[in-house]
C-alpha positions in Angstrom: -153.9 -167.2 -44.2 -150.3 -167.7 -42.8 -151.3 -164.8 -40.0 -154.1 -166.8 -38.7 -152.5 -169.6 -38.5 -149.3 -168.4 -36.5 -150.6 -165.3 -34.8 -154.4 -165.5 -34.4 -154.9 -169.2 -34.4 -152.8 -169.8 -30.8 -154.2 -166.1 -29.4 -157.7 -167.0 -29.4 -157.0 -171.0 -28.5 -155.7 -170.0 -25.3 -158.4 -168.0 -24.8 -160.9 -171.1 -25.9 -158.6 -173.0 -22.6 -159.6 -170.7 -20.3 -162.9 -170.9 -21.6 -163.3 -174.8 -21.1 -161.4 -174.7 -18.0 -163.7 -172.2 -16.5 -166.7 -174.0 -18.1 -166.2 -177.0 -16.5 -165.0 -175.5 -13.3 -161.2 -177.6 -13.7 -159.6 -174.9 -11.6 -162.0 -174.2 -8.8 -164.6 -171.6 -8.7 -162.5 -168.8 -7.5 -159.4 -169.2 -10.6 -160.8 -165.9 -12.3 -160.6 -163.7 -9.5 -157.0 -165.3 -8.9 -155.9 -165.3 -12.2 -157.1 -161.5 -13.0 -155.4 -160.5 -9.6 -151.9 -161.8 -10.8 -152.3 -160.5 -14.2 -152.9 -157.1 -13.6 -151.4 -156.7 -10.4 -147.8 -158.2 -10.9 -147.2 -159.9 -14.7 -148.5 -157.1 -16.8 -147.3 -154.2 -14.6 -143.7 -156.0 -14.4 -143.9 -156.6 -18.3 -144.8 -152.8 -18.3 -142.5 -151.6 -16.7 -139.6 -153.7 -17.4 -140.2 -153.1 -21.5 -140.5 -149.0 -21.1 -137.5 -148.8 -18.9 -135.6 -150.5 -21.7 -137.0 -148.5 -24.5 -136.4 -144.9 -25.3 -139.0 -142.3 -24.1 -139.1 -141.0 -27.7 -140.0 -144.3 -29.1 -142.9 -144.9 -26.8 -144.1 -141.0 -26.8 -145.2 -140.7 -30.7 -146.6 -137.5 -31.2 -148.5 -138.6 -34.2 -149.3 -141.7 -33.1 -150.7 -140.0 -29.7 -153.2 -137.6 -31.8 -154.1 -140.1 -34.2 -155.2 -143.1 -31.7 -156.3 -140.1 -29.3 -159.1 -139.1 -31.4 -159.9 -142.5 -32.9 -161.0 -143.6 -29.4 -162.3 -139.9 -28.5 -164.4 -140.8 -31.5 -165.9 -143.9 -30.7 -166.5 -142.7 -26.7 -168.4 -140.3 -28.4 -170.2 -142.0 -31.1 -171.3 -144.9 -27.9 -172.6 -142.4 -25.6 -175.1 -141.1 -28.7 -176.3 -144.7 -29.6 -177.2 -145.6 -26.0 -179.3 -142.4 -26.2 -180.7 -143.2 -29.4 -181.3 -147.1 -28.1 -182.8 -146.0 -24.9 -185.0 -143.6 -26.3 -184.2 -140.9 -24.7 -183.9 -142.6 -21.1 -180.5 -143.0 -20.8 -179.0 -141.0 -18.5 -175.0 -140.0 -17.7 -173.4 -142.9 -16.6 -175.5 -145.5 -18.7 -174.4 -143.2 -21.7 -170.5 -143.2 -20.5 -170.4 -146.8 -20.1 -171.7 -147.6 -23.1 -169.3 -144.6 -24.5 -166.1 -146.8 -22.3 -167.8 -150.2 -24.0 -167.8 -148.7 -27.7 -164.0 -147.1 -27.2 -162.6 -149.6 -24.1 -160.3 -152.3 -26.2 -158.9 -154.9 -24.5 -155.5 -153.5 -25.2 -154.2 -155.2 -22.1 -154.9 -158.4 -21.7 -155.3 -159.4 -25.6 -153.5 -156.5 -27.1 -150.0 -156.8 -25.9 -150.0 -160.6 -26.1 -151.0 -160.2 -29.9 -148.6 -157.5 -30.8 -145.7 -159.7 -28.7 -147.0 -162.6 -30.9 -147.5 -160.8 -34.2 -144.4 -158.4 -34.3 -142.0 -159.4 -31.5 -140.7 -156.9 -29.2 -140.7 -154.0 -32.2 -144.5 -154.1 -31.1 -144.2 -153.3 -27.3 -143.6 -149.9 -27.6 -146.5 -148.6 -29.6 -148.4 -151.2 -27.6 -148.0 -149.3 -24.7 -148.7 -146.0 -26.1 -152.2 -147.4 -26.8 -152.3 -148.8 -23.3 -151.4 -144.8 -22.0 -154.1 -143.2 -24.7 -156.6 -145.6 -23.6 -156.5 -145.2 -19.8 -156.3 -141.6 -20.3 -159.1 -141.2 -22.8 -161.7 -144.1 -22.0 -160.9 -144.6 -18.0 -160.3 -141.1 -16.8 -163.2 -139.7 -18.9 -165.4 -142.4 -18.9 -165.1 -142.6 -15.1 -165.0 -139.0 -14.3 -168.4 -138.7 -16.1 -170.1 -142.2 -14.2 -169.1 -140.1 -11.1 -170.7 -136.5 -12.0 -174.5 -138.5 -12.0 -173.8 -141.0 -9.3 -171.8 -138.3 -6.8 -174.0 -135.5 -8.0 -173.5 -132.7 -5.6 -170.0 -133.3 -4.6 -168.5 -130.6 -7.2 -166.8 -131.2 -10.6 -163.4 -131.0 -8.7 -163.9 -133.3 -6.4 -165.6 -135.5 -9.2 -162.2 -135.5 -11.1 -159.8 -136.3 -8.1 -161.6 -139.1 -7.4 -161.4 -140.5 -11.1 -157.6 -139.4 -11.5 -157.3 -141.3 -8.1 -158.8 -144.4 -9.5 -156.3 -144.5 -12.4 -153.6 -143.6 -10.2 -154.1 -147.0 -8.1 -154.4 -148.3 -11.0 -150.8 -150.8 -11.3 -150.8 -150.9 -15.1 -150.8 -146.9 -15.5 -148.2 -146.9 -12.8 -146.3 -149.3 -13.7 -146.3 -147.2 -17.6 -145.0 -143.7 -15.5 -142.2 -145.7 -13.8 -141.0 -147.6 -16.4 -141.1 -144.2 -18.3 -139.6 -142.2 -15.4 -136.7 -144.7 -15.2 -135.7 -144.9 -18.6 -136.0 -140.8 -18.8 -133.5 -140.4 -16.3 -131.5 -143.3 -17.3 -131.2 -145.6 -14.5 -129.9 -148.8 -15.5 -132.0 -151.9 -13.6 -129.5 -154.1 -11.5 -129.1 -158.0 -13.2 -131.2 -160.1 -10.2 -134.1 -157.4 -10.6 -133.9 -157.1 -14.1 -134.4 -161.2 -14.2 -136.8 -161.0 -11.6 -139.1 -158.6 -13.6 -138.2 -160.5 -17.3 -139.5 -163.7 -15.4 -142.6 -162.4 -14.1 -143.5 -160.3 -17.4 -143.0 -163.3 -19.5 -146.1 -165.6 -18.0 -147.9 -162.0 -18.7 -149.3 -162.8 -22.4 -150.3 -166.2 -22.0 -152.3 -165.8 -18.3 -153.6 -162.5 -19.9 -155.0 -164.5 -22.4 -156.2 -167.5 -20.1 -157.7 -165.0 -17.6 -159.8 -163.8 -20.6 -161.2 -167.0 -21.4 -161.9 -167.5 -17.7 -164.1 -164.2 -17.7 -166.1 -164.7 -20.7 -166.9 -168.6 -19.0 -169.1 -166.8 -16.2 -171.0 -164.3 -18.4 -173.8 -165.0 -20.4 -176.4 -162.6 -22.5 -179.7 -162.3 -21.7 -180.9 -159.1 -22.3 -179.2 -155.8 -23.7 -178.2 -157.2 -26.8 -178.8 -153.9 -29.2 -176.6 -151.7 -27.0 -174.0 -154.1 -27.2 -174.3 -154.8 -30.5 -174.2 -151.2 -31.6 -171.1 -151.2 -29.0 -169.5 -154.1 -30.8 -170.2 -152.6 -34.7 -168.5 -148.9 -33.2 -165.5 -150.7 -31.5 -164.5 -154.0 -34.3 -165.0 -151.9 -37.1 -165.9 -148.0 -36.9 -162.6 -147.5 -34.5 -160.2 -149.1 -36.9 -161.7 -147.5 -39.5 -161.4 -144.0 -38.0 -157.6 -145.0 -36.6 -156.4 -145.9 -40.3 -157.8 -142.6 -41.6 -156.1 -140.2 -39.2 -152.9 -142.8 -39.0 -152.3 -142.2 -42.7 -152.3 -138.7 -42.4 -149.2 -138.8 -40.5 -147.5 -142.4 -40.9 -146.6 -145.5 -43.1 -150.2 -147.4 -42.4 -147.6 -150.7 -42.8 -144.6 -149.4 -40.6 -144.9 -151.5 -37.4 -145.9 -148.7 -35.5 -148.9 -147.9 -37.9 -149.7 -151.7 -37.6 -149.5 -152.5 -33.9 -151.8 -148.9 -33.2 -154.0 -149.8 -35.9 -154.2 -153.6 -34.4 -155.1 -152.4 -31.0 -157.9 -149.9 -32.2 -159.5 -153.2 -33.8 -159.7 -155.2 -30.5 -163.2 -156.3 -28.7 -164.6 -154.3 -25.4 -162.0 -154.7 -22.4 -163.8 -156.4 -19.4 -163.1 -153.5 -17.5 -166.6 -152.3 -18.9 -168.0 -154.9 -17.1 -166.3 -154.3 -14.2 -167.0 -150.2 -14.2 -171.0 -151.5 -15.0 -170.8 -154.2 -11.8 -169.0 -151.2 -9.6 -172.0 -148.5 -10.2 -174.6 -151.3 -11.1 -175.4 -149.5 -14.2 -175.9 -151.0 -17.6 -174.7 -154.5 -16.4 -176.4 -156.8 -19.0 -175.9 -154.9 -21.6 -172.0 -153.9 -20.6 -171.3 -157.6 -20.9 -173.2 -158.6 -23.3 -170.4 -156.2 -25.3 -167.8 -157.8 -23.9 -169.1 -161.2 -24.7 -170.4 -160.7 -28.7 -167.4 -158.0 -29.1 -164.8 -161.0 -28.0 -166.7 -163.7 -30.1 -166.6 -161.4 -33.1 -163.4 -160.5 -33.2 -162.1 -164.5 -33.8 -163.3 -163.2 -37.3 -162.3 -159.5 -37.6 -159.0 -159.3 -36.1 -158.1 -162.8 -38.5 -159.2 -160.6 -40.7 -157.3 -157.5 -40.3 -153.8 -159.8 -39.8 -154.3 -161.3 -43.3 -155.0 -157.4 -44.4 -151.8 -155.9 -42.7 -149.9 -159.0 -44.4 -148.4 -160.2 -41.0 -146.2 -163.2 -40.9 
């Protein structure tokens, strides 16, 4: 009870602020788009990248926490991609099949994730946090993407198809800002004081706008149609991905280590809104892409409570 009350509890209440203040419009009608834009383009890329470049590339690069996570989400892309063909009938083609695959495997291991872990096991939880944040991109984004594209650009070649969804993730600040942060602490370049502060001040309003800018999101959606995709969606990612994450975890770690905790944390989160914004980009699947995000979200107030009180965290 203790974890929801000093870990959960103040997560998802500054997620319920953005909420109100995007349902009653307090910050003007284009805050999201704002908010979003400094999150992911300077806060969480500085917090990123100042955190890696501190932190041993051995410590971030877990083998067994790579394969174990890896497949979890491999998994669940999977497993999403068959429902939507078995929810559609048949009808489903490529890209509505990947994008439900990216909404049944996609956490929000961003914007909620790393807040939580920050919040749940201090900096001790950055690390594997990230490593989530690298397996996630890679697995989910590049895949997911790369197979949207082979339907929608059909005809332009499969190698064509994949520099143009390795390009994507490549613009991408967050994945960049993980290769530099990861680059610099390889070669072991020590970042000058005023930068160093610079970065530590910018990464530091990271978790709570994170969390804001979530709230924000969910305050323009609503659900209408679409509603057995996503809830299929939300079953695979809340509780068939954790499940499939502790298996393979134990097989190689301490489930209660911090490291087994913070990876089996993030595999337990609700649908990123990225599936949205992927679904929105190829207008594919839109309704029922955030009608995942939205039921995912809302459900996990209750699982991830949940799975705090299990892991026993303080």
């Amino acid at each position: 009870m203790q974890a929801i009350l000093t870990v959960a509890a103040p997560i998802f209440a500054v997620i319920l602020a953005g909420y109100l203040a995007g349902r009653f419009r307090l910050l003007g009608y284009e805050a999201t788009t704002a908010l979003n834009r400094f999150v992911s383009i300077f806060a969480l890329p500085l917090l990123f990248f100042g955190t890696l470049a501190r932190t041993p590339v051995s410590a971030v690069l877990n083998p067994a926490l790579l394969a174990a996570f890896g497949l979890a989400v491999l998994a669940t892309f999977g497993l999403g991609m068959l429902s939507t063909r078995i929810a559609s009938r048949g009808e489903g083609g490529l890209a509505a099949m990947s994008l439900q695959g990216i909404a049944s495997s996609w956490g929000n291991v961003g914007y909620m994730g790393v807040p939580l872990c920050l919040a749940a096991f201090g900096d001790a939880g950055l690390p594997p946090a990230m490593l989530a944040v690298i397996v996630t991109a890679v697995v989910s984004m590049v895949m997911g993407v790369m197979m949207i594209e082979l339907e929608v650009a059909a005809g332009h070649g499969p190698s064509r198809t994949f520099v143009r969804a390795a390009w994507n993730v490549a613009r991408n600040p967050l994945p960049l800002s993980i290769a530099l942060g990861l680059a610099v602490s390889a070669v072991g370049l020590e970042i000058p004081v005023p930068a160093a502060k610079f970065v530590d001040l910018l990464g530091a309003a990271a978790a709570p706008c994170a969390l804001f800018a979530i709230g924000l999101f969910l305050a323009d959606k609503s659900i209408k149609h679409g509603l057995l995709e996503a809830g299929l969606a939300t079953l695979t990612k809340l509780l068939l991905q954790p499940l499939l994450a502790a298996v393979l975890l134990s097989l190689f770690l301490d489930l209660h280590s911090v490291p087994g905790k913070v990876v089996l944390l993030m595999a337990a989160l609700p649908t990123a809104a990225n599936a949205f914004v992927l679904a929105k980009q190829f207008d594919i699947s839109i309704e029922q892409n955030t009608a995942a995000v939205l039921l995912s979200t809302a459900a996990s107030v209750v699982t991830v409570s949940a799975l705090l009180v299990w892991l026993r965290v303080t």
